[in-house]
Structure formats: C-alpha cells, structure tokens
Backbone as CSV, one residue per row, in Angstrom:
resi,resn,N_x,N_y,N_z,CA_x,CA_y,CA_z,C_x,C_y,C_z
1,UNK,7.143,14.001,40.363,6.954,14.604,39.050,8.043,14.124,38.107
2,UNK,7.223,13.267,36.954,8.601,13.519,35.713,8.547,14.076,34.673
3,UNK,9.191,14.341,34.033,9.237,15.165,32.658,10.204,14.217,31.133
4,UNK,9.777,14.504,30.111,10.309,14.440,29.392,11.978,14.306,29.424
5,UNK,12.788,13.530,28.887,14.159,13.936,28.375,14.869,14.694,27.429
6,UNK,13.857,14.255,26.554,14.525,14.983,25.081,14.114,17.119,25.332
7,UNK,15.285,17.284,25.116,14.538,18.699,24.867,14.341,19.065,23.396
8,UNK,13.482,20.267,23.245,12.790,20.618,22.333,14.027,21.111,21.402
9,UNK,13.582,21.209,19.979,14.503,22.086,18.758,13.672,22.192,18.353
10,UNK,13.871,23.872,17.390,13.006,24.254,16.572,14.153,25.035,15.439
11,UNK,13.698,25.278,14.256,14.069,25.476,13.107,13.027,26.733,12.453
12,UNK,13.475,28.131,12.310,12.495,29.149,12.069,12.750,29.256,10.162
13,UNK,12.234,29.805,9.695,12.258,30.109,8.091,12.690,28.698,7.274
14,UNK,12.118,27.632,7.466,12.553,26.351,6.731,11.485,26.291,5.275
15,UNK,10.876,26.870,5.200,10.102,26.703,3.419,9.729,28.289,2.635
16,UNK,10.838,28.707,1.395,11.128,29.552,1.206,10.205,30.351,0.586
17,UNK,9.019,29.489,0.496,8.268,30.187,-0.044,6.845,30.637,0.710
18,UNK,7.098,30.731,1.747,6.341,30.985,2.820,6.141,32.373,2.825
19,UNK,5.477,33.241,3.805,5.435,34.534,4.267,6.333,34.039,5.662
20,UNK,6.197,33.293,6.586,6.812,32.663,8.096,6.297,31.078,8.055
21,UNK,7.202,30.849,8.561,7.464,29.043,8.694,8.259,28.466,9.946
22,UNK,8.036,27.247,10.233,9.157,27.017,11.411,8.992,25.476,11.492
23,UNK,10.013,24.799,12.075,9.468,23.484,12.089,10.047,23.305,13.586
24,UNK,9.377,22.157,14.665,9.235,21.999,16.170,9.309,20.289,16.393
25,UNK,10.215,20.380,17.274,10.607,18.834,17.409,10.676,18.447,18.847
26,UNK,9.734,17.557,19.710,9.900,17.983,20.906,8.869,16.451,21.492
27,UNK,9.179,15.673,22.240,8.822,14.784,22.695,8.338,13.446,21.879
28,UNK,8.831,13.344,20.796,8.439,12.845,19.519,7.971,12.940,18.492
29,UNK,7.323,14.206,19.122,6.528,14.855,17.803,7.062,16.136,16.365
30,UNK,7.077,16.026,15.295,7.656,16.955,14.588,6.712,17.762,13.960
31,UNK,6.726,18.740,13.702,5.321,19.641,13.480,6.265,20.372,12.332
32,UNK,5.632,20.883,11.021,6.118,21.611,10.261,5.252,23.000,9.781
33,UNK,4.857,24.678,10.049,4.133,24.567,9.811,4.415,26.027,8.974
34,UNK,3.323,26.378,8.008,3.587,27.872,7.116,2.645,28.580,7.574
35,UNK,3.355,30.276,7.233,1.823,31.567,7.855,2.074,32.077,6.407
36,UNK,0.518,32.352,5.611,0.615,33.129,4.777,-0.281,34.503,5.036
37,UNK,0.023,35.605,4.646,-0.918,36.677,5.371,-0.397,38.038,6.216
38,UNK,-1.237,38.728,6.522,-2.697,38.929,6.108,-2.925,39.223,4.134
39,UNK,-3.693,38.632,3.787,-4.117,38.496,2.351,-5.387,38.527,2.055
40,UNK,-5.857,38.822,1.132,-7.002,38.993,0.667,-8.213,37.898,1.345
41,UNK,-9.241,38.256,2.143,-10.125,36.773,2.166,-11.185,36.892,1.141
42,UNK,-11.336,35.789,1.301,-12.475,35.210,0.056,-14.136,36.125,1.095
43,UNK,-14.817,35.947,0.110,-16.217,36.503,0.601,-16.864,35.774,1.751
44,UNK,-16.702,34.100,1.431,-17.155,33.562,2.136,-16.517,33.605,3.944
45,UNK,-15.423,33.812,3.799,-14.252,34.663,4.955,-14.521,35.561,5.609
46,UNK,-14.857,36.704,4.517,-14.705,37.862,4.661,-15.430,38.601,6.374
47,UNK,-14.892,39.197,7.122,-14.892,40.068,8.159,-14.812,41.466,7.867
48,UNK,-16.309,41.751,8.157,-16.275,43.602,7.877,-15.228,44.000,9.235
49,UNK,-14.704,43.734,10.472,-14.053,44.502,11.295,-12.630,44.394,11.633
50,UNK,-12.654,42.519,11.304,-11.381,41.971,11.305,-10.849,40.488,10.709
51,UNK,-10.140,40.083,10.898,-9.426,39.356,9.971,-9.660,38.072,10.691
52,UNK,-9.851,36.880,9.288,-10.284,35.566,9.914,-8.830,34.479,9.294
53,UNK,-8.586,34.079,11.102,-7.233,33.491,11.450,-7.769,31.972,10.631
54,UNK,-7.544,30.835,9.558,-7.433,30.042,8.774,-6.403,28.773,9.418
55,UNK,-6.789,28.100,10.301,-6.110,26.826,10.552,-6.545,25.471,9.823
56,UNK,-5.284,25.064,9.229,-5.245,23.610,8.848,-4.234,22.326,9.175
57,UNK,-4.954,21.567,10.118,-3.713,20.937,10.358,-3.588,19.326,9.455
58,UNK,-2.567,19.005,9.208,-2.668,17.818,8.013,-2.229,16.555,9.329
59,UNK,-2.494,15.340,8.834,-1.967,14.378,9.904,-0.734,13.622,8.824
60,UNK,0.421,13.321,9.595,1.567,12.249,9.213,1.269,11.167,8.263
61,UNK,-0.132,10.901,7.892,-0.209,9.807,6.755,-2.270,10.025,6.867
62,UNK,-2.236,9.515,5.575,-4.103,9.920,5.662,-4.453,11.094,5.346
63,UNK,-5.696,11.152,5.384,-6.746,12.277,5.148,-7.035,12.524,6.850
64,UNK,-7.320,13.907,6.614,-7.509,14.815,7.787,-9.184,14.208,8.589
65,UNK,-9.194,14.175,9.222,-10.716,13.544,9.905,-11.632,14.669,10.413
66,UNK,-12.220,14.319,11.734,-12.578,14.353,13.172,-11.609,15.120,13.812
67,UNK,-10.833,14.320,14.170,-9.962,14.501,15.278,-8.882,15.838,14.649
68,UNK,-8.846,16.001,13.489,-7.706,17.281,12.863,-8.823,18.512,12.563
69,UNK,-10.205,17.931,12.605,-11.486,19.342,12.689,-11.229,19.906,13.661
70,UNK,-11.259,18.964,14.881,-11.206,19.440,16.429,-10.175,20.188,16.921
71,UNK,-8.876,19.857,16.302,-7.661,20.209,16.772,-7.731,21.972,16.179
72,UNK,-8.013,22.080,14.824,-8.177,23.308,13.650,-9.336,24.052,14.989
73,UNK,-10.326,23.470,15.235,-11.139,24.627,15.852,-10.595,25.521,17.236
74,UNK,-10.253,24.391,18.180,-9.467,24.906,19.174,-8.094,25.881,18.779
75,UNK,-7.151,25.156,18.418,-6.135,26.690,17.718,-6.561,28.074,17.156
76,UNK,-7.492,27.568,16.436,-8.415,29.081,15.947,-8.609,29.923,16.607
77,UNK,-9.360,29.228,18.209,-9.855,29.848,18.758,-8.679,30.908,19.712
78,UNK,-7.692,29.869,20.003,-6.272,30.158,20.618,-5.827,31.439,20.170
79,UNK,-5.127,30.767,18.726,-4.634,32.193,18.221,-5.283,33.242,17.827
80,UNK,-6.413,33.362,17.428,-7.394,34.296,17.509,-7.074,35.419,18.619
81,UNK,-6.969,34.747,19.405,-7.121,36.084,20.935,-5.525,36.334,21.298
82,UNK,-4.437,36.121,20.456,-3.325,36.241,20.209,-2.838,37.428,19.197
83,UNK,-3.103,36.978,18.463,-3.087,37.727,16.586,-4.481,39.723,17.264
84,UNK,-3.649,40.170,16.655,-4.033,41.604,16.022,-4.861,41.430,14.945
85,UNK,-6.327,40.397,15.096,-6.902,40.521,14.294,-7.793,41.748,13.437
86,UNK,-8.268,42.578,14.182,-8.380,43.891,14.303,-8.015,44.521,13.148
87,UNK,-6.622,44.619,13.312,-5.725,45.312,12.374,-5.998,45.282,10.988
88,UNK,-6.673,44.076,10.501,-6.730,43.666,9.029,-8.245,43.268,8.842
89,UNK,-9.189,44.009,8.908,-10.023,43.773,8.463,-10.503,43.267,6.873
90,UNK,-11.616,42.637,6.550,-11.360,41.577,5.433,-10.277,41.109,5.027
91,UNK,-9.319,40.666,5.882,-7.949,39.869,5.344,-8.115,38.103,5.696
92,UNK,-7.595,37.511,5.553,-7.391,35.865,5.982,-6.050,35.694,6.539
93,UNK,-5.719,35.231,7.414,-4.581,34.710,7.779,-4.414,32.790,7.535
94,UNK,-3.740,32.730,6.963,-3.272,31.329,7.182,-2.660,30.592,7.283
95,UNK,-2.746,29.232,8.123,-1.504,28.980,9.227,-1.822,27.123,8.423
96,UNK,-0.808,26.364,8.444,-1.002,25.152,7.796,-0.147,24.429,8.393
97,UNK,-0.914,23.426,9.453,0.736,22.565,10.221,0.664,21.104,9.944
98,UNK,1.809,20.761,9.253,1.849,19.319,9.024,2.139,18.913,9.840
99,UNK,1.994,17.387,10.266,2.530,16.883,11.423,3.275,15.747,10.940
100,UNK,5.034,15.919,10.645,5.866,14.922,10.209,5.979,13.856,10.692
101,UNK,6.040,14.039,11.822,6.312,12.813,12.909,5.877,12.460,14.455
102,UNK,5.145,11.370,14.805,4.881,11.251,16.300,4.983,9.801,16.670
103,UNK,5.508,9.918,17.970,5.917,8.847,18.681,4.743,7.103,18.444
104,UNK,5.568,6.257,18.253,4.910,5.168,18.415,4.355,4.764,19.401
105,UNK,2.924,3.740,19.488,2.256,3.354,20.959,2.312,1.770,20.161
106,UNK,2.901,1.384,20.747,3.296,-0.206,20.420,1.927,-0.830,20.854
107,UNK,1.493,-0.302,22.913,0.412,-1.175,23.195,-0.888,-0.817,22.783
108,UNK,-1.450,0.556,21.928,-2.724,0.612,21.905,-2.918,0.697,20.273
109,UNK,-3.926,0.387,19.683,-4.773,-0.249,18.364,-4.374,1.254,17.367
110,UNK,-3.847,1.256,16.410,-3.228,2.530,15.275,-4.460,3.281,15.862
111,UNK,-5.752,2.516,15.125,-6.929,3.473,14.868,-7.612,3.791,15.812
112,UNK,-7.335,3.240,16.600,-8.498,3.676,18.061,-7.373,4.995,18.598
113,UNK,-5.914,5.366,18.245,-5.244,6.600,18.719,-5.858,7.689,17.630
114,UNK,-5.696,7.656,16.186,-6.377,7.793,15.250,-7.608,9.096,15.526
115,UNK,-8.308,7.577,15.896,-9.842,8.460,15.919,-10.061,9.353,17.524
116,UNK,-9.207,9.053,18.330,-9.565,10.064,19.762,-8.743,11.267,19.434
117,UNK,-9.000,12.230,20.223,-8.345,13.566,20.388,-7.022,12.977,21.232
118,UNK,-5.601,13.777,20.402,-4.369,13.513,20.981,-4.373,14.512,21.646
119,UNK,-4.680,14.728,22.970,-4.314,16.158,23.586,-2.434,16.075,23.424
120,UNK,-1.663,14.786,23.926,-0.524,15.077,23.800,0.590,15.998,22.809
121,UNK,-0.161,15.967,21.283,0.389,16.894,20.515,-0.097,18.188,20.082
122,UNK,-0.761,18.710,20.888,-1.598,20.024,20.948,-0.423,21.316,21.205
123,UNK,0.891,20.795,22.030,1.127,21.211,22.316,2.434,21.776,21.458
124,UNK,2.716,20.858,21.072,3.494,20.880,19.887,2.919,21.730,18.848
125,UNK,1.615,21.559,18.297,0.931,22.232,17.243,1.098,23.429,17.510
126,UNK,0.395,24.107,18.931,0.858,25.537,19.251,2.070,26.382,19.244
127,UNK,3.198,25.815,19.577,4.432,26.385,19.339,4.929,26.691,18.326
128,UNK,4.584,25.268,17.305,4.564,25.771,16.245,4.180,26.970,15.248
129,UNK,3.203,26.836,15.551,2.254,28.086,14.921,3.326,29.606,15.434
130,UNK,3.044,29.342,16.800,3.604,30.590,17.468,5.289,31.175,16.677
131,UNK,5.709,30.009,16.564,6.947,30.402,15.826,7.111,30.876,14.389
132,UNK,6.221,30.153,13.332,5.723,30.758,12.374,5.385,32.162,11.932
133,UNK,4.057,32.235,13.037,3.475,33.609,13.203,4.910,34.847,13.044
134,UNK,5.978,34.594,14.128,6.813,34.978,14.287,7.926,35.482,13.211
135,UNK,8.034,34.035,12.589,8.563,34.511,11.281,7.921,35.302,10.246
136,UNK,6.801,35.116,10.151,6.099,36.019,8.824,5.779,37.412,9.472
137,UNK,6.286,37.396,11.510,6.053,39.031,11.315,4.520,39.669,11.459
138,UNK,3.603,38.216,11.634,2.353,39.081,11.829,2.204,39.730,13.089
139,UNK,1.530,40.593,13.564,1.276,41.565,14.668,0.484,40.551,15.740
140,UNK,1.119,40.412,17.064,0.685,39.838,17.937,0.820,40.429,19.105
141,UNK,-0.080,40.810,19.762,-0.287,40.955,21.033,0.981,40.716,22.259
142,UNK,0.676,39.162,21.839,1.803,38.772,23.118,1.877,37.031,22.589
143,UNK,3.152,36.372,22.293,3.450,35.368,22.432,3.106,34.295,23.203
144,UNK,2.850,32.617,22.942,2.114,31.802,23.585,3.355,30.731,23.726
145,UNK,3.452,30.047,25.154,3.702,28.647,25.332,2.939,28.208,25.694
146,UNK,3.061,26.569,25.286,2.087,25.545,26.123,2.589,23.946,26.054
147,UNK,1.989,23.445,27.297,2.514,22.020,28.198,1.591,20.838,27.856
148,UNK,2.123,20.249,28.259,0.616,19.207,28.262,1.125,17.815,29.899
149,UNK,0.704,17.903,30.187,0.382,17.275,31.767,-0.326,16.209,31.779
150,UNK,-0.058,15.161,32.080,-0.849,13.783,32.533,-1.017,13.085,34.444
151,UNK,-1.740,13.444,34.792,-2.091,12.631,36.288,-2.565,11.072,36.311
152,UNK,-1.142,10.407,37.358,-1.422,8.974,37.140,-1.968,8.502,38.339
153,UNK,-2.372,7.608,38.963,-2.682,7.323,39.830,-1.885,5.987,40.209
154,UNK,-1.032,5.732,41.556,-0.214,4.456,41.398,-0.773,4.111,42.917
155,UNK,-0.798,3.295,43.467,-1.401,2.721,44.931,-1.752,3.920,46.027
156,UNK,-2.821,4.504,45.611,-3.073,5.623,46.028,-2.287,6.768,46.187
157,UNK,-1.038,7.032,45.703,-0.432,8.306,45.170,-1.261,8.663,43.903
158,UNK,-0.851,9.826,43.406,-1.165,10.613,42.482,0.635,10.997,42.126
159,UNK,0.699,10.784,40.691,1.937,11.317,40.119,2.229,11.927,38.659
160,UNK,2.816,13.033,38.926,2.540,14.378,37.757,3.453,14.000,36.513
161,UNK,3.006,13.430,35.548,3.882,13.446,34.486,3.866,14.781,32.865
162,UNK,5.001,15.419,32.937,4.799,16.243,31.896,5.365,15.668,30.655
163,UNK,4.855,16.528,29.618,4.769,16.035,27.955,5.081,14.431,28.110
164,UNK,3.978,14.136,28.568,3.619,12.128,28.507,3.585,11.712,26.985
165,UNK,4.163,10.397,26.948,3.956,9.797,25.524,2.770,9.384,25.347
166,UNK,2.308,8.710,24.348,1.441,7.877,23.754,0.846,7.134,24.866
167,UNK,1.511,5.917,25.079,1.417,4.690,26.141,1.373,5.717,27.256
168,UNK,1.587,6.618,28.091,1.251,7.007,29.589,0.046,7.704,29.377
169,UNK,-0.599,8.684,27.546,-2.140,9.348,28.153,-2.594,8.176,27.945
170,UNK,-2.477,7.180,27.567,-3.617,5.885,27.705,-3.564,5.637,28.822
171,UNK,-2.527,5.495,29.705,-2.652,4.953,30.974,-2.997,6.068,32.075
172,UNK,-3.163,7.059,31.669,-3.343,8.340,32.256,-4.847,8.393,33.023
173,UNK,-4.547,8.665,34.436,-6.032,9.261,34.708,-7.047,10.044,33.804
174,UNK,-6.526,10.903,33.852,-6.619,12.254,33.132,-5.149,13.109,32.284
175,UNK,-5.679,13.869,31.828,-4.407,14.782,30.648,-4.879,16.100,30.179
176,UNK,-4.587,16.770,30.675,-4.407,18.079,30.647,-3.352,18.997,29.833
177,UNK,-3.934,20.073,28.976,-3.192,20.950,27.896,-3.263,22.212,28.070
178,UNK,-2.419,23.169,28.595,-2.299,24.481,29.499,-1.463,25.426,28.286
179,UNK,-2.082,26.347,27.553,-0.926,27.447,27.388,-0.955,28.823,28.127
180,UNK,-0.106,29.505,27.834,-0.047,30.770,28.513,0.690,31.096,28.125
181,UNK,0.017,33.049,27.932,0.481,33.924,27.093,1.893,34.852,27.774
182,UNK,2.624,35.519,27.207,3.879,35.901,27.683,3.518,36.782,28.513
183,UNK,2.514,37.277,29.167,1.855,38.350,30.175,1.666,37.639,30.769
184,UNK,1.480,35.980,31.272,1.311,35.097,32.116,-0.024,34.881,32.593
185,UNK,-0.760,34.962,31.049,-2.233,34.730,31.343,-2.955,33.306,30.192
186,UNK,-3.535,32.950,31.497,-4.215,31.274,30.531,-4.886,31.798,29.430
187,UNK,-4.198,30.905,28.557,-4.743,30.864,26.762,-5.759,29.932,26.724
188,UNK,-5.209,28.595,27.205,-6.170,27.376,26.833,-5.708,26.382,27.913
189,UNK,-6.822,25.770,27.988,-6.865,25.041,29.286,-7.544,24.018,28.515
190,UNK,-7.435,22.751,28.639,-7.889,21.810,27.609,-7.437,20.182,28.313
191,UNK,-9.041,19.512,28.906,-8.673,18.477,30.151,-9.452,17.570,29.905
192,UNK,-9.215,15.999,29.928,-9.913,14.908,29.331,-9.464,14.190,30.568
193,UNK,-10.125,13.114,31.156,-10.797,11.942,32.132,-11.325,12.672,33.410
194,UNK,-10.558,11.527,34.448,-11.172,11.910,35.808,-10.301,12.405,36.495
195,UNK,-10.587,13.667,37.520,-9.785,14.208,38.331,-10.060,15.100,39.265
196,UNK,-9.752,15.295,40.181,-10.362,16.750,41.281,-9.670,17.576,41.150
197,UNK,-10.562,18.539,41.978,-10.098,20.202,41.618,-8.575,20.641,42.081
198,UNK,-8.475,19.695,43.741,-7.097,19.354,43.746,-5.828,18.907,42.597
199,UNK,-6.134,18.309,41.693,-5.479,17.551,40.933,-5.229,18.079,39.396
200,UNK,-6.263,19.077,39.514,-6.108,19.854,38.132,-5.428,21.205,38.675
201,UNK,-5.630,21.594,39.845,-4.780,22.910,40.555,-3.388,22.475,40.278
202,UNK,-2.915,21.562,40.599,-1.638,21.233,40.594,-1.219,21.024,39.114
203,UNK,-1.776,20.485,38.446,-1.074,20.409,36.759,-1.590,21.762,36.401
204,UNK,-1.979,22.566,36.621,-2.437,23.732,36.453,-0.920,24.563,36.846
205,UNK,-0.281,24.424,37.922,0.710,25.023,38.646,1.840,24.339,37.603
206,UNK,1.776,23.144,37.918,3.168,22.643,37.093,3.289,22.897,35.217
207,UNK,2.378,23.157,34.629,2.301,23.615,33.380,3.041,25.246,33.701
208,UNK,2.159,26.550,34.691,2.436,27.279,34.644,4.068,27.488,34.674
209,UNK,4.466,26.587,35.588,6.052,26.656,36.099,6.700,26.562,34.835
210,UNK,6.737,25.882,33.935,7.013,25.636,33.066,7.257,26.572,31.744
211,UNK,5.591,27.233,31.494,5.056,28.008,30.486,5.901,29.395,30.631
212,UNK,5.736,29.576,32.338,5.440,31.042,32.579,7.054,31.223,34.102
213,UNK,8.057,30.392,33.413,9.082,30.639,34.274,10.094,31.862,34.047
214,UNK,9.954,32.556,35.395,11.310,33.788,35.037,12.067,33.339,34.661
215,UNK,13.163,34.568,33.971,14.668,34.338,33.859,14.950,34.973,35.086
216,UNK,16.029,34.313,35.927,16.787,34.766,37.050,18.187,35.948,36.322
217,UNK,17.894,37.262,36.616,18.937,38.396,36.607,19.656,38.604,37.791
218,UNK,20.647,39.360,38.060,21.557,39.589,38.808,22.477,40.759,38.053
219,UNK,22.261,41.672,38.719,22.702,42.475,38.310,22.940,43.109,37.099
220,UNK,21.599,42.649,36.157,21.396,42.855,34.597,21.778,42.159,33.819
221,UNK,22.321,40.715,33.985,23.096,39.794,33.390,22.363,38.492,33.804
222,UNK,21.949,37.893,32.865,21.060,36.641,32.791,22.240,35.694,33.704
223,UNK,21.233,35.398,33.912,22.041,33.603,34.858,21.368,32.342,34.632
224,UNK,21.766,31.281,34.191,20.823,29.952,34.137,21.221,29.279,35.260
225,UNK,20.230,29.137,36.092,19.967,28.550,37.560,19.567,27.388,37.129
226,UNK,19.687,26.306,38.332,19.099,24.990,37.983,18.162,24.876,38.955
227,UNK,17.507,24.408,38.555,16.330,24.261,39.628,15.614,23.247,39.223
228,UNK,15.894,22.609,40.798,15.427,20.767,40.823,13.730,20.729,41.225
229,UNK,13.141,21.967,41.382,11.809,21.787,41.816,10.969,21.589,40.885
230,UNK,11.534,22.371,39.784,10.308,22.554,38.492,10.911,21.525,37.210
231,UNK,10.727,20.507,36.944,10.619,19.140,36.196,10.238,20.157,34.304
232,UNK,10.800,19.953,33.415,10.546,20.018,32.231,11.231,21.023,31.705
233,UNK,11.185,21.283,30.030,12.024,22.493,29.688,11.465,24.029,30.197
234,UNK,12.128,24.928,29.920,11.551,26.095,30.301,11.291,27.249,28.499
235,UNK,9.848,26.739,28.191,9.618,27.534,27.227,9.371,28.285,26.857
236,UNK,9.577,29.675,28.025,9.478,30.726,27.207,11.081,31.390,26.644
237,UNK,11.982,30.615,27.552,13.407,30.759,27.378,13.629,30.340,25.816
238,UNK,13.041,29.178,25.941,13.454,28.781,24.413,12.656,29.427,23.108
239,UNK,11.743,29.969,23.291,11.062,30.488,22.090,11.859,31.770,21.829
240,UNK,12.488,32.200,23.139,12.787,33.351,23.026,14.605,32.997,22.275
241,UNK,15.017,32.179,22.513,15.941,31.934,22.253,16.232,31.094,20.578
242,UNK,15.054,30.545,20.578,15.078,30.448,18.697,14.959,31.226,17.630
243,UNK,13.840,32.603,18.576,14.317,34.152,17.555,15.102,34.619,17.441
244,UNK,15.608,34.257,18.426,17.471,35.305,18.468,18.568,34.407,17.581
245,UNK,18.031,33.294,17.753,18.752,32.581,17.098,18.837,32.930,15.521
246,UNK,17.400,33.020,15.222,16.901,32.889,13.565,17.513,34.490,13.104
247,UNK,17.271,35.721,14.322,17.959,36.666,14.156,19.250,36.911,13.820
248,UNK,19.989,36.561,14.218,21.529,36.646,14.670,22.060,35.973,12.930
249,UNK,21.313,34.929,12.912,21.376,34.185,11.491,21.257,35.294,9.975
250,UNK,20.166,35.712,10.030,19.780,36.733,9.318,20.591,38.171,9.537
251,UNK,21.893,38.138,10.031,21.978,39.683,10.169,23.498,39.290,10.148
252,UNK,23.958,37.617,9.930,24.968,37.618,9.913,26.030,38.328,8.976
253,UNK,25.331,38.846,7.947,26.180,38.912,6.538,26.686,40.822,6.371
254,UNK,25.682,41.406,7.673,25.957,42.612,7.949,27.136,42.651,8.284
C-alpha cells in the first residue's frame, strides 16, 4: 500500500463575504469553496417540506461541462443526507466550489482528462464543502470524510494506492471514492473499471481506515500513535483539527 506524501491544509473563513467558506489543498488539488444559506428559494426550488441543497462546481479554466454536471449531482446527493434539510423548508442552500488548482498528467491528452469523470478530485470537492458547511454553521447531522483509492495490478500482485495522481488513475485498474460519515457510516461509494469483490472489500477497508480512524486516549489525554499499518492522512483528526483551529483564531481577541 502507498499513500500520498503531501499532507492536506485547509484554510476555514477565507472570502468575507460569504455566510461559510474554506479553501482545501491536498494531493494537488486546491478547491475553494462558499455556503450561502439557508435563504429564500426561488419557486422553481422551492420544497413544501424541506430545503433544496444547490451545488456548483466551477473547473480551473473553461466553462463547466459534463463532467462538473456529474460531479454537482453526486455531491447533492451526498450532502443532502448530511445537511438538516428538514429544518428549512422552502429555503435553498448554496454551496459553490471552485477548483483552483490540480495536478498535471504530462502522459495523457488535456481533453480526453477533461471530458472523463475525475473520481481523483471528488474527494477533495467533499471536504471542502464539509468545511464550509461548517463555517456558515449550517445544521448537520454528522460530518463527512472521504478517500479516493486506486487498485493496480503489477505481475500478478494487486497494489493499493491511496489519493493516486492523474498518471496512476490512468494506469489504474480500477479507482474507487469512499466517504464516511462521523458515525462511521458509508456516504458514497463511487467505483470506475475492473475489479472483484475481493478487491473492492479491501479499498473499501483501506478508505475506511483512513476516513473512520480512532483517536487513541489513555487516560483522557489524546496520544498520536504511529501506526505503520494504515498508509495515508487520518481525516477525521484533521477536520477536526481545522475547526479548532479556525476556533481558537476567532476567540483569540477574548
């Protein structure tokens, strides 16, 4: 199993004119994104019981396609079952994630990456959001991480690579996009080529390890353990640790 090097940063309240904002930097990818809401929805919106969650995601250069429809429907669907939609009947929520920056693929054609679904930055998109949400304070259920997993195949091994670049989902068997909610229940499960049930169990496991890793206590006092088994960052540590962060910030002047 390998993982990524770079670890993740994130940046909470970065555009002041937001309701919640955050920006996410994490395997090459930079995601910027705003929550405005709950606010008035338009008619065409409008929900007699509850409130309709509004995703738009913009791409790094260009007009939005295909592939940024696809990405907008799946998150919808995500945060949807996240968000206290309920709560706000005829309201709109809306969530808007630019995507500043993503890694170069030197060996494959601009437009042929372009026009396919990047599962690789799905994952990025979600955190984002999640951190946003966070800042503007809307009512959520329960908080989301999520991984993204690639299975390679090398002289009949099988080998687990997490948050893969560009150049490895091309070379990728298959690629797989796992979140999970802070109750440690699958959000989205989201899997493109060939693979067995064996093979998706296991990126299934190694996302979870990841998504859905304890903090080790001892005697009521956090401890950071190292642990050589589980390959990648541990994100629920860090989400949890960029609120406190953005907190601590905000309360400094008390």
């Amino acid at each position: 199993m390998t993982a990524a090097t770079t670890t993740p940063e994130a940046a909470v309240g970065v555009l002041p004119r937001a309701d919640g904002s955050a920006k996410y930097s994490h395997a090459g990818y930079t995601v910027t994104a705003s929550v405005n809401g709950p606010i008035e929805a338009q008619r065409r919106d409008e929900h007699a019981y509850e409130a309709h969650v509004d995703v738009t995601v913009r791409p790094a250069a260009g007009v939005g396609a295909t592939r940024e429809r696809h990405l907008e429907s799946i998150l919808q669907s995500s945060l949807s079952q996240i968000i206290l939609v309920k709560n706000f009947p005829r309201s709109v929520i809306q969530i808007v994630l630019q995507i500043e920056d993503s890694p170069e693929n030197d060996y494959v054609n601009t437009k042929l990456v372009q026009a396919s679904l990047n599962f690789a930055i799905m994952p990025a998109l979600i955190q984002t959001a999640v951190l946003a949400l966070l800042s503007a304070a809307v009512p959520m259920r329960a908080t989301a991480t999520a991984t993204a997993v690639a299975t390679v195949r090398q002289g009949g091994a099988t080998k687990t690579i997490v948050d893969p670049s560009p150049r490895e989902v091309e070379t990728a068997q298959s690629v797989h996009v796992f979140a999970f909610t802070s109750h440690d229940e699958l959000l989205l499960a989201e899997s493109e080529g060939d693979f067995t049930v064996k093979e998706w169990d296991d990126s299934y496991e190694t996302a979870k390890a990841i998504c859905c890793r304890p903090e080790p206590t001892k005697e009521g006092i956090a401890m950071v353990l190292d642990d050589e088994t589980t390959a990648g960052p541990d994100m629920r540590h860090f989400l949890r640790l960029a609120m406190e962060t953005k907190v601590a910030s905000d309360l400094y002047w008390k």
